[in-house]
C-alpha positions as CSV (number, residue, x, y, z in Angstrom):
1,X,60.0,-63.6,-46.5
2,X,59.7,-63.6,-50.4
3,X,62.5,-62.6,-51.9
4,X,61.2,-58.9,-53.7
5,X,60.5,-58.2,-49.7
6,X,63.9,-59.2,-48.7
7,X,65.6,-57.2,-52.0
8,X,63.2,-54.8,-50.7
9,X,64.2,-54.3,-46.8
10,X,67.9,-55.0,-48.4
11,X,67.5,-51.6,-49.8
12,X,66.5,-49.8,-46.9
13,X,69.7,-51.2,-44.6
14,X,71.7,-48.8,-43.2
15,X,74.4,-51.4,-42.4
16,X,75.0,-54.8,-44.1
17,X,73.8,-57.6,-41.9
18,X,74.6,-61.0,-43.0
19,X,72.3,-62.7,-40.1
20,X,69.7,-61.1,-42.0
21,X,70.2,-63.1,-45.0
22,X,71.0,-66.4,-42.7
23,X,67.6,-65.6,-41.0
24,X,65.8,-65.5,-44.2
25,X,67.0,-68.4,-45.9
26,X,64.6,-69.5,-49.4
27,X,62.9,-73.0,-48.3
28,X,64.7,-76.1,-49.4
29,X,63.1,-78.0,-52.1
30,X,62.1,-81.0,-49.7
31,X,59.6,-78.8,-47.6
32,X,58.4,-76.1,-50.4
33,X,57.3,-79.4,-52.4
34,X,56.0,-80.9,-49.6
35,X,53.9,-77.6,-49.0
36,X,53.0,-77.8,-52.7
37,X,51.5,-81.7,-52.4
38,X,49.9,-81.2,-49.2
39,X,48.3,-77.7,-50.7
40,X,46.4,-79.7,-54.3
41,X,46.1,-83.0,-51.5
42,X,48.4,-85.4,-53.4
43,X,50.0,-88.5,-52.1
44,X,53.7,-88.6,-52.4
45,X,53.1,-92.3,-53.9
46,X,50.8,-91.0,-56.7
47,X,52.9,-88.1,-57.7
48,X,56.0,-90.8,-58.2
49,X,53.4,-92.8,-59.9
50,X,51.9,-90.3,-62.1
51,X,55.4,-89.0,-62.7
52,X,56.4,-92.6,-64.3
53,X,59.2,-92.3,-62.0
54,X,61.2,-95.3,-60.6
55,X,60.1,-95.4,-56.6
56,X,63.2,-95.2,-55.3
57,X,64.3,-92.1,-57.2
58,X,60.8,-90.3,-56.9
59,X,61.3,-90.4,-52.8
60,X,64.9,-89.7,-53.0
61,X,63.9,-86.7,-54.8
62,X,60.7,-85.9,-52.2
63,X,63.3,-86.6,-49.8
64,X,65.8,-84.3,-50.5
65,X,68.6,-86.9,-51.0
66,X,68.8,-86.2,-54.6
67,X,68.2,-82.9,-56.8
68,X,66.0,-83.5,-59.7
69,X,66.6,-82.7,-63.2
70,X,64.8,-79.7,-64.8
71,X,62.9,-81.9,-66.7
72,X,61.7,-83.5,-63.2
73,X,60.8,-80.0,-62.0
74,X,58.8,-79.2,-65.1
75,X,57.5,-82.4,-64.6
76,X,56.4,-82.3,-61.0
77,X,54.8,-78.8,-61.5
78,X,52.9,-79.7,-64.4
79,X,51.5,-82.6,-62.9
80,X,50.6,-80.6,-60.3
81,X,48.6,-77.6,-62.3
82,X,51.7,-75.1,-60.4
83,X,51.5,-71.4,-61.6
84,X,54.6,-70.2,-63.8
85,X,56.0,-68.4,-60.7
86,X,55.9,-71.6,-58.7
87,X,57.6,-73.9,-61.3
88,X,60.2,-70.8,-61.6
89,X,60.6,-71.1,-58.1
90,X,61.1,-75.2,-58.0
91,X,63.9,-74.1,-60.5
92,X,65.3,-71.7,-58.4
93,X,65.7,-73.7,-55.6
94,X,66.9,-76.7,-57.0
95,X,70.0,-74.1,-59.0
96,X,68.4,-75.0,-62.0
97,X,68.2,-72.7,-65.3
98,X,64.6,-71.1,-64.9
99,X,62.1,-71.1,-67.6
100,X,63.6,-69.0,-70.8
101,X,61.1,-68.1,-73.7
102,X,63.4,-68.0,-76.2
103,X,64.4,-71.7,-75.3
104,X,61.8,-73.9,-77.6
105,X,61.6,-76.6,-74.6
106,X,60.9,-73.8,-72.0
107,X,58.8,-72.0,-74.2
108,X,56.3,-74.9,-74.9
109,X,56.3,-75.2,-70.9
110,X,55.4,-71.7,-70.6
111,X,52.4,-72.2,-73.4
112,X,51.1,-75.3,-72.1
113,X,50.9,-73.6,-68.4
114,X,49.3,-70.4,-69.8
115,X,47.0,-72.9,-72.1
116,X,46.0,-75.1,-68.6
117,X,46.8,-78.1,-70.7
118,X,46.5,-81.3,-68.7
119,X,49.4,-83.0,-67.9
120,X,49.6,-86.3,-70.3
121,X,48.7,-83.1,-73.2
122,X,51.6,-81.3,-71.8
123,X,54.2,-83.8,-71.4
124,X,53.5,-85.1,-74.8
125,X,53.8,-81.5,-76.6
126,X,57.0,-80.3,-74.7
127,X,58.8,-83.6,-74.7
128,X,58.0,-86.3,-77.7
129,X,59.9,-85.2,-80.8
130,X,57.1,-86.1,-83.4
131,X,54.9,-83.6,-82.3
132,X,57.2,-80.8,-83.8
């Protein structure tokens, strides 16, 4: 259930129920990414690849043995064309600080999304300094 549906049907409770909550539980980020690769048909190997990640960290991170940075979110959704809400999302279930406009890192993420720049034009706009 997304959670404006759950907010939603929250509202409409007569009586609290916590199994409610427990039975509609947000995805962990191990299966919603693995939704998201299998969805745009990329191999786990090339994402850690593309990613310039070291291998063992990039499946520890598919995995769900380690959380990822916010960079590596930003990183992993841009590489993989995701929608604003769906990066957002990544954030939100990793308990990382979702994307802030007013923030000059998570602004440029928000324009190269809305700009469908690729990902090498992303990465190098958002994070190398000489480009400022």
């Amino acid at each position: 259930m997304k959670t404006i549906d759950l907010e939603a049907e929250l509202s409409r409770l007569e009586k609290f129920d916590p199994s409610f909550i427990d039975d509609n539980k947000a995805p962990d980020f191990y299966s919603y990414i693995d939704t998201l690769i299998k969805e745009r048909n990329v191999k786990r190997s090339e994402l850690i690849k593309g990613l310039n990640l070291d291998r063992n960290y990039g499946y520890q991170i598919l995995n769900g043995t380690r959380v990822p940075t916010k960079e590596i979110i930003i990183k992993i959704g841009l590489y993989l064309s995701l929608s604003i809400e769906d990066i957002q999302r990544l954030l939100k279930i990793c308990g990382r600080e979702c994307l802030y406009a007013r923030n000059m890192t998570d602004a440029k993420v928000l324009y190269s999304v809305y700009r469908k720049f690729t990902y090498k034009q992303a990465v190098a706009f958002i994070f190398e300094k000489d480009n400022d």
